[in-house]
Biopython code that builds the backbone (N, CA, C, O; Angstrom):
import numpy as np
from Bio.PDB.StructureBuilder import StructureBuilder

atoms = [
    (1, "UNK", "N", (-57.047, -40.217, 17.214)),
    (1, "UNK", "CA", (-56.807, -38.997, 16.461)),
    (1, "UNK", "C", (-55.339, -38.602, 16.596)),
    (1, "UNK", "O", (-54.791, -38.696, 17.694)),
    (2, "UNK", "N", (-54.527, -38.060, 15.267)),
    (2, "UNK", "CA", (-53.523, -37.952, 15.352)),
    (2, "UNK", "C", (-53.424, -36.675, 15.711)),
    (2, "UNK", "O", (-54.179, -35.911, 15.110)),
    (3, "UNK", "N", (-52.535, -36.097, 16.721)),
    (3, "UNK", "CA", (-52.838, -34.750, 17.313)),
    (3, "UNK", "C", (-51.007, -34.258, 17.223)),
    (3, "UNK", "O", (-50.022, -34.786, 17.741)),
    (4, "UNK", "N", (-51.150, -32.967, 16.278)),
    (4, "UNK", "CA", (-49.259, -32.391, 15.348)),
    (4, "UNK", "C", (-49.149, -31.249, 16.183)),
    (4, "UNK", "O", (-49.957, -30.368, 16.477)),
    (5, "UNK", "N", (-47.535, -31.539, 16.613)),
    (5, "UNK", "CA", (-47.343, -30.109, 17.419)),
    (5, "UNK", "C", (-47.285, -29.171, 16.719)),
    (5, "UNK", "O", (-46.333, -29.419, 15.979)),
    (6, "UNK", "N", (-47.822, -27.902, 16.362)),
    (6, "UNK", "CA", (-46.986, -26.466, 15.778)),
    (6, "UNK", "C", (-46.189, -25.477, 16.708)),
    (6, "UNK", "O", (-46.172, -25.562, 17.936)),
    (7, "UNK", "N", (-45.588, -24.608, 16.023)),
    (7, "UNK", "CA", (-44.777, -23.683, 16.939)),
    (7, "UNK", "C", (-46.288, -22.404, 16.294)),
    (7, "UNK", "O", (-47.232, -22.371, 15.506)),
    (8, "UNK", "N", (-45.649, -21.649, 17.217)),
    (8, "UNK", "CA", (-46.837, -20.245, 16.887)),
    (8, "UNK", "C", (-45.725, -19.067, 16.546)),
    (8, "UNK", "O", (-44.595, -19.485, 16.291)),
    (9, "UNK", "N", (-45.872, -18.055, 16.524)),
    (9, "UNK", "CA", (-45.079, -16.720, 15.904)),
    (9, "UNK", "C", (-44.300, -16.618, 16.839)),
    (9, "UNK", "O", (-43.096, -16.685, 16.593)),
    (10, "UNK", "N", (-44.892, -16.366, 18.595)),
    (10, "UNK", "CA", (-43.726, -16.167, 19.663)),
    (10, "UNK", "C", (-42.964, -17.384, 19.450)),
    (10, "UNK", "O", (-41.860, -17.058, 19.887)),
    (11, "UNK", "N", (-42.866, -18.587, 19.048)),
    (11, "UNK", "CA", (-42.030, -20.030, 19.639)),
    (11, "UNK", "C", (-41.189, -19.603, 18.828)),
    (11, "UNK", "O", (-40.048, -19.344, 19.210)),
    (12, "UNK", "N", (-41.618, -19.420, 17.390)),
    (12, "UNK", "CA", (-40.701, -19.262, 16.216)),
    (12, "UNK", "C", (-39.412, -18.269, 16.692)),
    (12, "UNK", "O", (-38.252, -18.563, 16.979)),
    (13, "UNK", "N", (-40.179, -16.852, 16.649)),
    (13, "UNK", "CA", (-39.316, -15.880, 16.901)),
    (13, "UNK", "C", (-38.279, -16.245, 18.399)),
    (13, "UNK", "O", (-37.110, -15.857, 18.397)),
    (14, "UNK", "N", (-38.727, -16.848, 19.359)),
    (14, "UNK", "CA", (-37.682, -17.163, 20.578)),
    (14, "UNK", "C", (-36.761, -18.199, 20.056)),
    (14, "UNK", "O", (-35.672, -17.868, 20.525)),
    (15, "UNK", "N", (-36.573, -19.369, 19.281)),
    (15, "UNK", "CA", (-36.444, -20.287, 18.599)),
    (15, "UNK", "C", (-35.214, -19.539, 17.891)),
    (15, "UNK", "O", (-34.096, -19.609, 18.402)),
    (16, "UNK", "N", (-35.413, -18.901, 16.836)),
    (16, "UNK", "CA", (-34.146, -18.141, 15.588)),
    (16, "UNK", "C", (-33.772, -16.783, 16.109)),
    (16, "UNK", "O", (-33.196, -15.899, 15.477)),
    (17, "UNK", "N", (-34.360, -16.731, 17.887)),
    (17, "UNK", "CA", (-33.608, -15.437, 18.495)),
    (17, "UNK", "C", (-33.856, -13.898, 17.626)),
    (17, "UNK", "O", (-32.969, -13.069, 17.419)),
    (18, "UNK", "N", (-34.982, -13.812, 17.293)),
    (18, "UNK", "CA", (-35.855, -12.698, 16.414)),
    (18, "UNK", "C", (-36.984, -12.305, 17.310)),
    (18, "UNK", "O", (-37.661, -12.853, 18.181)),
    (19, "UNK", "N", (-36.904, -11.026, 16.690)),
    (19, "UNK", "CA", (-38.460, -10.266, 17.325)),
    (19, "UNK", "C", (-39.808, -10.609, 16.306)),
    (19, "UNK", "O", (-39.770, -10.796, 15.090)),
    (20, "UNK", "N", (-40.903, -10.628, 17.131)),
    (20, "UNK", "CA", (-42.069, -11.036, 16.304)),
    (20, "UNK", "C", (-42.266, -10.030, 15.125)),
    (20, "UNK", "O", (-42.619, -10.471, 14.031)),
    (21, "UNK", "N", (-42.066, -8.784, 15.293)),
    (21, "UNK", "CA", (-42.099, -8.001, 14.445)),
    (21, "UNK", "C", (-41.477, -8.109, 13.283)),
    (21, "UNK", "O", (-42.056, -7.904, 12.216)),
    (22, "UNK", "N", (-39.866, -8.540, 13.408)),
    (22, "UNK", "CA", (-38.751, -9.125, 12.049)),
    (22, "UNK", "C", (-39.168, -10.775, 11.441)),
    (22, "UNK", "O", (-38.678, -11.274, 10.428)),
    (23, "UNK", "N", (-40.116, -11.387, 12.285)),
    (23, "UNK", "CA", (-40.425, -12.591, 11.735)),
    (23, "UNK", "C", (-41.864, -11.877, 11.217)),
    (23, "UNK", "O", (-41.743, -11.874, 9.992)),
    (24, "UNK", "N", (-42.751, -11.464, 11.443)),
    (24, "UNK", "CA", (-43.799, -10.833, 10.065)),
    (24, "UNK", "C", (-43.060, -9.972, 9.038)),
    (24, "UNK", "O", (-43.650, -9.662, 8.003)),
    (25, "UNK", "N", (-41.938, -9.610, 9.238)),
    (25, "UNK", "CA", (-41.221, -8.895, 8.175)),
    (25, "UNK", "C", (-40.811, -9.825, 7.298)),
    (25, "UNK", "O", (-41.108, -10.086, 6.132)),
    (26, "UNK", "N", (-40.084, -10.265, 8.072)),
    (26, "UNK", "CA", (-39.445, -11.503, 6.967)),
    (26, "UNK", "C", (-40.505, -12.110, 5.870)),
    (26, "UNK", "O", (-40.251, -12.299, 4.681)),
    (27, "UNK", "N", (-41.596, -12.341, 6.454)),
    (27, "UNK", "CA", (-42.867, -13.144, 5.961)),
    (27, "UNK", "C", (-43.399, -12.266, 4.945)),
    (27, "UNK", "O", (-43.482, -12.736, 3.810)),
    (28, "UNK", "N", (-43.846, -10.857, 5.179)),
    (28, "UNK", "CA", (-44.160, -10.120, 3.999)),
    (28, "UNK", "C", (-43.370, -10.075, 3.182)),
    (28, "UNK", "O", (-43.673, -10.249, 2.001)),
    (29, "UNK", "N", (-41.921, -9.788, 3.653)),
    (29, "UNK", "CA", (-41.318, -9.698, 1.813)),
    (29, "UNK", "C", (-40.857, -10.979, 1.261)),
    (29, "UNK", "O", (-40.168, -11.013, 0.242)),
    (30, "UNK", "N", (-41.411, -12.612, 2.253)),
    (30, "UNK", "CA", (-41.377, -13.726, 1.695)),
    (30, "UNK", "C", (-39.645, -14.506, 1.505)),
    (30, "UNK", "O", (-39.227, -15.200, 0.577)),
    (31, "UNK", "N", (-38.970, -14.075, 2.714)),
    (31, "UNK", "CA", (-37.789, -13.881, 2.406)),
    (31, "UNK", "C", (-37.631, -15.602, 3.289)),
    (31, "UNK", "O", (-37.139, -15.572, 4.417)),
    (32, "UNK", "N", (-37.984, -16.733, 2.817)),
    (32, "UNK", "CA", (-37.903, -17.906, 3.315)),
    (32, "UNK", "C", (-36.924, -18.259, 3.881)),
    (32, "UNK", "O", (-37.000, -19.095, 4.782)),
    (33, "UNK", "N", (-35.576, -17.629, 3.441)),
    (33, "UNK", "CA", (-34.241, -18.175, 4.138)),
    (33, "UNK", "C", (-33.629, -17.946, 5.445)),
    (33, "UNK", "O", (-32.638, -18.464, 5.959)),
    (34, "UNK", "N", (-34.698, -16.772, 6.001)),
    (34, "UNK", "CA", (-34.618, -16.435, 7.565)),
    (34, "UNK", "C", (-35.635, -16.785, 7.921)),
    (34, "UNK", "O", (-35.706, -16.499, 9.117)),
    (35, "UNK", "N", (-36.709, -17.359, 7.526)),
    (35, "UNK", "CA", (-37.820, -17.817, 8.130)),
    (35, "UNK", "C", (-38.314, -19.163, 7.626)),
    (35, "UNK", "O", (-38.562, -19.080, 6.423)),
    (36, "UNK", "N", (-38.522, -20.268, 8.079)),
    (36, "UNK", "CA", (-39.653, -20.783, 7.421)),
    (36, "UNK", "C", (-40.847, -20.874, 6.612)),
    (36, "UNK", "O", (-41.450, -20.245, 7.481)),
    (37, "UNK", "N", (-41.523, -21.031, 5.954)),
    (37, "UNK", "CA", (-42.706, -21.111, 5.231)),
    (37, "UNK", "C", (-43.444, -21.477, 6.237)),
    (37, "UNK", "O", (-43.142, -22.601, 6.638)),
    (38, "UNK", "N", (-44.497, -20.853, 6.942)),
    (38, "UNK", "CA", (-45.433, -21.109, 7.657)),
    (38, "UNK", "C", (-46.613, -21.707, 7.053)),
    (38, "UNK", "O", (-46.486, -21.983, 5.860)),
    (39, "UNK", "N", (-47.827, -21.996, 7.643)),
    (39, "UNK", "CA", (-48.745, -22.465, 7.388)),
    (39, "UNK", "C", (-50.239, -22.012, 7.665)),
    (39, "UNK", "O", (-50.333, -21.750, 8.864)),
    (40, "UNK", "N", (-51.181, -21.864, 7.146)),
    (40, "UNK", "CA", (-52.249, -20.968, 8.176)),
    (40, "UNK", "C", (-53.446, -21.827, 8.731)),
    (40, "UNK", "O", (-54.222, -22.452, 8.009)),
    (41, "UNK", "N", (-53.482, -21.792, 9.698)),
    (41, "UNK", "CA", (-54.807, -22.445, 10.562)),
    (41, "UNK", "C", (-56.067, -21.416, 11.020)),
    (41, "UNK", "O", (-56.188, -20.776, 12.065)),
    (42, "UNK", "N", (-57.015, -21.503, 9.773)),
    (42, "UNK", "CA", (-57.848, -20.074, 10.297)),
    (42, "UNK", "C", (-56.893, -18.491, 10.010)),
    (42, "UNK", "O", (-56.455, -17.984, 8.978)),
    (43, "UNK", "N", (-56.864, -18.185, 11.064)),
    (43, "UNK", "CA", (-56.416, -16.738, 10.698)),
    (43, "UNK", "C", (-54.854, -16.603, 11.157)),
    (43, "UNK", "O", (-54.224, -15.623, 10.758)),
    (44, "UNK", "N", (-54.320, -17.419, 11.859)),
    (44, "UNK", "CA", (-53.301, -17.628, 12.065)),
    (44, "UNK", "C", (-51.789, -18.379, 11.343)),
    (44, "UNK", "O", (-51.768, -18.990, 10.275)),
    (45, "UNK", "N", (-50.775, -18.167, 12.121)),
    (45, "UNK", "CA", (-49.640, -18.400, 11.206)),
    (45, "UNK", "C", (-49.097, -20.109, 11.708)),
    (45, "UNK", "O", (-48.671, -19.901, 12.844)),
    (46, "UNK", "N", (-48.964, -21.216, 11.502)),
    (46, "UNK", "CA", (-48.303, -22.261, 12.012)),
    (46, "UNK", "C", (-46.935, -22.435, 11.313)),
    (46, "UNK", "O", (-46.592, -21.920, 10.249)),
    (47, "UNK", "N", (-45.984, -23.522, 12.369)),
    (47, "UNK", "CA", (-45.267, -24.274, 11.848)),
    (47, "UNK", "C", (-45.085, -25.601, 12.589)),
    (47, "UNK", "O", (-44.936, -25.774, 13.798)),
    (48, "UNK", "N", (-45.133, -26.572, 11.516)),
    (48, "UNK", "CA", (-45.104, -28.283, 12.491)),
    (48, "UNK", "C", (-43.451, -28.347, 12.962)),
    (48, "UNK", "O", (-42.462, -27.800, 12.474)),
    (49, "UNK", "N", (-43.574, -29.057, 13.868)),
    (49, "UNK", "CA", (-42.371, -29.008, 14.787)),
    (49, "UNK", "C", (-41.249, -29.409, 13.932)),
    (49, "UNK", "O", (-40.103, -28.959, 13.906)),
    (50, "UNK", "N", (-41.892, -30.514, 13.108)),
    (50, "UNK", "CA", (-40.828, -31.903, 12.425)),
    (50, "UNK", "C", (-40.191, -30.583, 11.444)),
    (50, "UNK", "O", (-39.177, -30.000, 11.826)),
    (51, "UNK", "N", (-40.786, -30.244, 10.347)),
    (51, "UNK", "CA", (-40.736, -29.090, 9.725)),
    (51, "UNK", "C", (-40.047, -28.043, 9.775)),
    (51, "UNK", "O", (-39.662, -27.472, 8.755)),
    (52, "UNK", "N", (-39.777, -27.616, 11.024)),
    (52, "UNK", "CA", (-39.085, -26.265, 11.538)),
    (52, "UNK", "C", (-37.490, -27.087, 11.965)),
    (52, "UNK", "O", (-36.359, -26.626, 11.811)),
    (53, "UNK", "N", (-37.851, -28.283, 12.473)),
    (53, "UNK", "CA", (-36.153, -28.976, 12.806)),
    (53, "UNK", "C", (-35.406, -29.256, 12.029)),
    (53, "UNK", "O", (-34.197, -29.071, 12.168)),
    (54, "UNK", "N", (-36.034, -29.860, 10.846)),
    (54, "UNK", "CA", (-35.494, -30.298, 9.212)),
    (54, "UNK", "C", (-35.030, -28.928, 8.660)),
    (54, "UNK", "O", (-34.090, -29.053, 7.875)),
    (55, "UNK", "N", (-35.425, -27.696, 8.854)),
    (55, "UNK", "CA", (-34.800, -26.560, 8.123)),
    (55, "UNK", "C", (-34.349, -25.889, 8.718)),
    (55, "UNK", "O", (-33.906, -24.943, 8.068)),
    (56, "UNK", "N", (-34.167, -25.823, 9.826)),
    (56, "UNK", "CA", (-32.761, -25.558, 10.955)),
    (56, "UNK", "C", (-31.629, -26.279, 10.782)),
    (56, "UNK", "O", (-30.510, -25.803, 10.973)),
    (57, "UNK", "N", (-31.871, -27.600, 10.368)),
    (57, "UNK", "CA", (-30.885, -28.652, 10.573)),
    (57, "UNK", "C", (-29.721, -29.137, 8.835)),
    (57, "UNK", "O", (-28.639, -29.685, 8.624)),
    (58, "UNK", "N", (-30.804, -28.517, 8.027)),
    (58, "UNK", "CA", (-30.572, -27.811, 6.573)),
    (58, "UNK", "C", (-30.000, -26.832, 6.530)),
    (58, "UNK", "O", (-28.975, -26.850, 5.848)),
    (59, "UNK", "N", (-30.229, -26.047, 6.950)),
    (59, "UNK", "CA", (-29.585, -24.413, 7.253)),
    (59, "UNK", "C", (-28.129, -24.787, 7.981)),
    (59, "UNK", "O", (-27.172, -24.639, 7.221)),
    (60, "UNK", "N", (-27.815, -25.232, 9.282)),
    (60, "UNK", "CA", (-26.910, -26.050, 9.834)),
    (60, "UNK", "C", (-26.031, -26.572, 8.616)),
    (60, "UNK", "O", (-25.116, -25.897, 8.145)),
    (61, "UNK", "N", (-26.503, -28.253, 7.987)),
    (61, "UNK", "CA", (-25.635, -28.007, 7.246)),
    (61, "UNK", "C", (-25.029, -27.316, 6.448)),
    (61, "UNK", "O", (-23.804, -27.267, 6.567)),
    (62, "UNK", "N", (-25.584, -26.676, 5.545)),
    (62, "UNK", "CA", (-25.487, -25.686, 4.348)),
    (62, "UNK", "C", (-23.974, -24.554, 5.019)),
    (62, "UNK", "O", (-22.884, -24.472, 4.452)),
    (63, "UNK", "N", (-24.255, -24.028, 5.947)),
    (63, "UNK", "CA", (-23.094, -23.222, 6.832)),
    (63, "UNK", "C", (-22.018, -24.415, 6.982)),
    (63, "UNK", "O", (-20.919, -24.353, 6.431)),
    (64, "UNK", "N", (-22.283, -25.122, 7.497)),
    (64, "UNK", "CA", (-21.043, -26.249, 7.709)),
    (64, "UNK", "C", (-20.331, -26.537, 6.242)),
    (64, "UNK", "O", (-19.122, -26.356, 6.095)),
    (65, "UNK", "N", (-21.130, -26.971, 5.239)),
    (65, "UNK", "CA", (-20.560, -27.325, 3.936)),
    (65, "UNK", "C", (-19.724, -26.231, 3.714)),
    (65, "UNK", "O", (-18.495, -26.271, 3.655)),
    (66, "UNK", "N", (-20.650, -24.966, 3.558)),
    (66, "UNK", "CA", (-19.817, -23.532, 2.876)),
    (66, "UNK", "C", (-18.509, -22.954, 3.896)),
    (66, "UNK", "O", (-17.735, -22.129, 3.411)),
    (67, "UNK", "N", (-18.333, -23.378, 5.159)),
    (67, "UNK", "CA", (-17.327, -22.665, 6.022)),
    (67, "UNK", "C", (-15.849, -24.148, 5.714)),
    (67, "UNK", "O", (-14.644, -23.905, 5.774)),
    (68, "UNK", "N", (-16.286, -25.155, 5.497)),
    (68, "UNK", "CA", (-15.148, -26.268, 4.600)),
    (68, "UNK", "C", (-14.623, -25.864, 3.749)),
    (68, "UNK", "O", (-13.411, -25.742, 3.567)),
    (69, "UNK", "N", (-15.711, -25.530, 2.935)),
    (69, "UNK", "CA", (-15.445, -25.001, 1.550)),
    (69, "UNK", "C", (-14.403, -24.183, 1.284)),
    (69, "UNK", "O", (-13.516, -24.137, 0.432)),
    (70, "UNK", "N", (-14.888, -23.244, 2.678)),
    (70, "UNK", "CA", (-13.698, -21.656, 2.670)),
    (70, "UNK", "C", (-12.602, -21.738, 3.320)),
    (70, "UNK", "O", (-11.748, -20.851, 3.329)),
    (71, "UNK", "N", (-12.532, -22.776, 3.902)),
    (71, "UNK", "CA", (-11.661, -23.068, 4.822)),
    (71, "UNK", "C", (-10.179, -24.065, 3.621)),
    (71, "UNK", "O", (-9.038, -23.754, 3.279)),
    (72, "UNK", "N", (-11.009, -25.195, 3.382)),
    (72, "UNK", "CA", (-9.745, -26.012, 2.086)),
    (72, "UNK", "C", (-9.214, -25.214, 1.293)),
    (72, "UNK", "O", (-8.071, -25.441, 0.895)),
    (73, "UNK", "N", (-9.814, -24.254, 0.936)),
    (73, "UNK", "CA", (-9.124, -23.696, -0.476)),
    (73, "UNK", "C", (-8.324, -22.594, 0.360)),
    (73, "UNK", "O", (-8.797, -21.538, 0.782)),
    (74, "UNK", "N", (-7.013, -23.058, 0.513)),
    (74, "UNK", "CA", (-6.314, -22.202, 0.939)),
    (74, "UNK", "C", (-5.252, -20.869, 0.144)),
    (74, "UNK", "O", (-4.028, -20.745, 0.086)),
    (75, "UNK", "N", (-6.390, -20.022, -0.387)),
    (75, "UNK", "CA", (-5.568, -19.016, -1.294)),
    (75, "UNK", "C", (-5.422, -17.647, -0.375)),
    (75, "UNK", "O", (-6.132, -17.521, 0.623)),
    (76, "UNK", "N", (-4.641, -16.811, -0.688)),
    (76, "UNK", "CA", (-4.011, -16.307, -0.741)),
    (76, "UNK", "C", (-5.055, -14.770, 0.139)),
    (76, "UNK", "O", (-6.119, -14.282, -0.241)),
    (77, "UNK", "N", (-4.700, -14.613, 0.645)),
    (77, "UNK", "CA", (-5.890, -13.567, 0.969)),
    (77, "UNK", "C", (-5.951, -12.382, -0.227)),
    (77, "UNK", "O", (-4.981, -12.481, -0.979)),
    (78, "UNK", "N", (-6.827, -11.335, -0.560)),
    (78, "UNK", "CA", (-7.124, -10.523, -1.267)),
    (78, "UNK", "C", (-6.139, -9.326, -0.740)),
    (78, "UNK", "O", (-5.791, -8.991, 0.393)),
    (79, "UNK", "N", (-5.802, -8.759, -2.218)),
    (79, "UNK", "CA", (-4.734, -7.464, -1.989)),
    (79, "UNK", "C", (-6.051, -6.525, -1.776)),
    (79, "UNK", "O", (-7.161, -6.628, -2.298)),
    (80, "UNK", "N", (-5.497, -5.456, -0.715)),
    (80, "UNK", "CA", (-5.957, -4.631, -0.713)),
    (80, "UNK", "C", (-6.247, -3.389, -1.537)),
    (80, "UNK", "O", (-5.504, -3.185, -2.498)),
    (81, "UNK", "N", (-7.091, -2.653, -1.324)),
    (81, "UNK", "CA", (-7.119, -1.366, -2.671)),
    (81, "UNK", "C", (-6.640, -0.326, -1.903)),
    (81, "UNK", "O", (-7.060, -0.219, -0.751)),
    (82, "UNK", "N", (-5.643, 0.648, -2.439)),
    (82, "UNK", "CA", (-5.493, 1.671, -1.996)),
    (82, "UNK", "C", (-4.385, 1.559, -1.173)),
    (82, "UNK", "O", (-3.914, 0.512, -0.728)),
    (83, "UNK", "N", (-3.925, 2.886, -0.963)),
    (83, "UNK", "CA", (-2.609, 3.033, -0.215)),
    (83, "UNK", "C", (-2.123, 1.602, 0.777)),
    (83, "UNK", "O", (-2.895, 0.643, 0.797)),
    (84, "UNK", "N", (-1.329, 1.567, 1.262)),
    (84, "UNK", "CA", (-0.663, 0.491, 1.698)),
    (84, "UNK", "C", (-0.725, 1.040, 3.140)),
    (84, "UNK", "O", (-0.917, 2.251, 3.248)),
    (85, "UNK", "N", (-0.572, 0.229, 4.370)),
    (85, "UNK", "CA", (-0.442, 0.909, 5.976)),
    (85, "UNK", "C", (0.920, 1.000, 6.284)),
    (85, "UNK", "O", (1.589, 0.202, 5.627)),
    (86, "UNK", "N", (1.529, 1.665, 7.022)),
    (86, "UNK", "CA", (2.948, 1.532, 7.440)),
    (86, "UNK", "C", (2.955, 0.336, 7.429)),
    (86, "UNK", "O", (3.634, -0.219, 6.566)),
    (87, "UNK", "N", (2.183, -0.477, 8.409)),
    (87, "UNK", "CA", (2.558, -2.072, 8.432)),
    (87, "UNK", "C", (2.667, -2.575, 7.576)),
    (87, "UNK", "O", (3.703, -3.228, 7.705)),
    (88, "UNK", "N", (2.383, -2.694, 6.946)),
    (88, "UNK", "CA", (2.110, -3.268, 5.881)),
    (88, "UNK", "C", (3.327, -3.015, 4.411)),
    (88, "UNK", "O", (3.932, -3.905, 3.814)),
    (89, "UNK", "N", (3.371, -1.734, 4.189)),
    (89, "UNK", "CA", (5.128, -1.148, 3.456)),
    (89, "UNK", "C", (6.301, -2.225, 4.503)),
    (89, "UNK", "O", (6.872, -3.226, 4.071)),
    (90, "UNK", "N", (6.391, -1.826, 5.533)),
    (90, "UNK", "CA", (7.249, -2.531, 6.666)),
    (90, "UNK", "C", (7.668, -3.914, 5.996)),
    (90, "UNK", "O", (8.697, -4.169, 5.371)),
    (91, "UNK", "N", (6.636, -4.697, 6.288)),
    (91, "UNK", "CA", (6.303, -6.072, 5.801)),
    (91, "UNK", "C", (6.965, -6.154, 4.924)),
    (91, "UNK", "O", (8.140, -6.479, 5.093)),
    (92, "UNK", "N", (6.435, -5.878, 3.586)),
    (92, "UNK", "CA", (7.150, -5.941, 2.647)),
    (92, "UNK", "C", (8.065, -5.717, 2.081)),
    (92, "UNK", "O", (8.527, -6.608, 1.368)),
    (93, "UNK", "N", (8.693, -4.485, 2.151)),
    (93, "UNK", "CA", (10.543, -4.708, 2.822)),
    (93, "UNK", "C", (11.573, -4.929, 3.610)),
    (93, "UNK", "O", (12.750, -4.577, 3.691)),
    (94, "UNK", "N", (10.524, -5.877, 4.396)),
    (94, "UNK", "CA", (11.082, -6.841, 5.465)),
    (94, "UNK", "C", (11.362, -8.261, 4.521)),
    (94, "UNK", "O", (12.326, -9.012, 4.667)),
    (95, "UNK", "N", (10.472, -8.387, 3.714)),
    (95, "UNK", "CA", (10.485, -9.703, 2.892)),
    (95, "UNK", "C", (11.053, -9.502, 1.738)),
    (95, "UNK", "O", (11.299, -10.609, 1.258)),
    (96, "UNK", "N", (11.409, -8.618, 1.001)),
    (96, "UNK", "CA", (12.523, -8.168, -0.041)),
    (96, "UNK", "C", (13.799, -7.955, 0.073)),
    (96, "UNK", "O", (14.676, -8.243, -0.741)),
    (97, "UNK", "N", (13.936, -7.280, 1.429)),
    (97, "UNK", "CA", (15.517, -7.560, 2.040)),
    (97, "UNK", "C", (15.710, -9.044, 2.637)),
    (97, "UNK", "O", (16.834, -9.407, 2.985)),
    (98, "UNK", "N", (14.886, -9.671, 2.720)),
    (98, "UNK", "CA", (15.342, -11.243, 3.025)),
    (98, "UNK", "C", (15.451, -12.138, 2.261)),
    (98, "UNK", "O", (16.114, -13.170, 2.363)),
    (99, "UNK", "N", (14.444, -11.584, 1.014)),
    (99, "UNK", "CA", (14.822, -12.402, -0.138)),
    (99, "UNK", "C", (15.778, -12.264, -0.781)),
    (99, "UNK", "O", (16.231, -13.293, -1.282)),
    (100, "UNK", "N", (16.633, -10.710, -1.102)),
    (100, "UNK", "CA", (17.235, -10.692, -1.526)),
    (100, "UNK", "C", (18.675, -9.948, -0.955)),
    (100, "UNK", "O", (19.342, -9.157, -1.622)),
    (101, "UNK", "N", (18.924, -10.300, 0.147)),
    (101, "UNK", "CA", (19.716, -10.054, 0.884)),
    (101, "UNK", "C", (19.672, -8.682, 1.337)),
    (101, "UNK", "O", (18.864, -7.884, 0.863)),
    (102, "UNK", "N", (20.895, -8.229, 2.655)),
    (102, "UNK", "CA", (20.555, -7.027, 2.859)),
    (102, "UNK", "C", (20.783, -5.845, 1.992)),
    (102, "UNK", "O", (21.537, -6.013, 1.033)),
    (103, "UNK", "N", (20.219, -4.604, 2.187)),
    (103, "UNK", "CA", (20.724, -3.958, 1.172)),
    (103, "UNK", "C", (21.828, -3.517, 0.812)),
    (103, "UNK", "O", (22.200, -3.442, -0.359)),
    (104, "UNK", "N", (22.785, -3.008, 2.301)),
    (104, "UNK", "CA", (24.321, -2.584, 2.258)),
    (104, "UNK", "C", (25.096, -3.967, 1.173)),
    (104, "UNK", "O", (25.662, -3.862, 0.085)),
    (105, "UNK", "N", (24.825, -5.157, 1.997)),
    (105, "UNK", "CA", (25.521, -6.497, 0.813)),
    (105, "UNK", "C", (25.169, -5.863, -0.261)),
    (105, "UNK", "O", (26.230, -5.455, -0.735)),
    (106, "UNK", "N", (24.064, -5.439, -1.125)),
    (106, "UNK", "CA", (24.057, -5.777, -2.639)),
    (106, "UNK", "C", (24.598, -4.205, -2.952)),
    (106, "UNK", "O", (25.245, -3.940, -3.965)),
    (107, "UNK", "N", (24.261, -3.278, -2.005)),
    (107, "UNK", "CA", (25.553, -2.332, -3.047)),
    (107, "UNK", "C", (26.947, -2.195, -3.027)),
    (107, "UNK", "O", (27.698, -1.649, -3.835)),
    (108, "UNK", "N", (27.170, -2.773, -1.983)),
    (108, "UNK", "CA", (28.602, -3.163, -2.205)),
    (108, "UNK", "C", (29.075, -4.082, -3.144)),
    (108, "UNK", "O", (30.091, -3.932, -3.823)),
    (109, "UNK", "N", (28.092, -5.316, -3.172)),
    (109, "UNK", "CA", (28.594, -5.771, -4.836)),
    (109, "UNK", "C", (28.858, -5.148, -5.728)),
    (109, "UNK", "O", (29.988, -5.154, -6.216)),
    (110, "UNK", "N", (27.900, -4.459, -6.168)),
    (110, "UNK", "CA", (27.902, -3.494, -7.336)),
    (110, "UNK", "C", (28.298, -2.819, -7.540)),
    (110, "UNK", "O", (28.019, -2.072, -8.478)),
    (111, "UNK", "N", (29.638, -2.652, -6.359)),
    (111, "UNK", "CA", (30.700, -1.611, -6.512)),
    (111, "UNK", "C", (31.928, -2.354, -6.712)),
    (111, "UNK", "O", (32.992, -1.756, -6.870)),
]
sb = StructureBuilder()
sb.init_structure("model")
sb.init_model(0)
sb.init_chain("A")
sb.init_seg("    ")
for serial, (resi, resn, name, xyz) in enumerate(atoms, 1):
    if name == "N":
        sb.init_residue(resn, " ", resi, " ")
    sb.init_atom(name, np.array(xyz, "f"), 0.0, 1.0, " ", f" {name:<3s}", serial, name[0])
structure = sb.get_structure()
């Protein structure tokens, strides 16, 4: 007889570091991507071992692919909304007087 390990609700929840309570949550509103798809034996909830490693190990990659992802595309970070910080004003006419020389130099040209 072929005899399949399952995990039970406590293995699960110690397993993805969750309370039993947020893993029946998860399960009622069917939210599969923090939980597994369980299985029912009688009145109870299963999951086969093989099963639960394959979508840990899915999940695993999926984070690995998407943190590459964010990582190669090296753009530009997002401007902020709204007023500017001192630091930040600073900065930037730190990098305008260097680009374009200091300021005393350019009005004295222009005189």
């Amino acid at each position: 007889m072929v005899q399949k390990r399952f995990y039970t609700v406590q293995e699960i929840a110690t397993i993805l570091g969750k309370s039993v309570a947020a893993i029946h949550g998860h399960l009622a509103r069917k939210q599969f991507d923090a939980v597994p798809p369980p299985m029912r034996l009688g009145r109870r909830l299963a999951w086969l071992v093989e099963y639960v490693d394959s979508w840990i190990e899915a999940k695993a990659d999926k984070a690995v692919a998407q943190a590459e992802a964010y990582f190669s595309s090296a753009q530009a970070p997002r401007k902020r909304r709204g007023r500017p910080t001192k630091a930040e004003a600073r900065r930037r006419e730190r990098l305008t007087v260097e680009r374009l020389g200091s300021p005393e130099n350019s009005q004295n040209k222009s005189l």
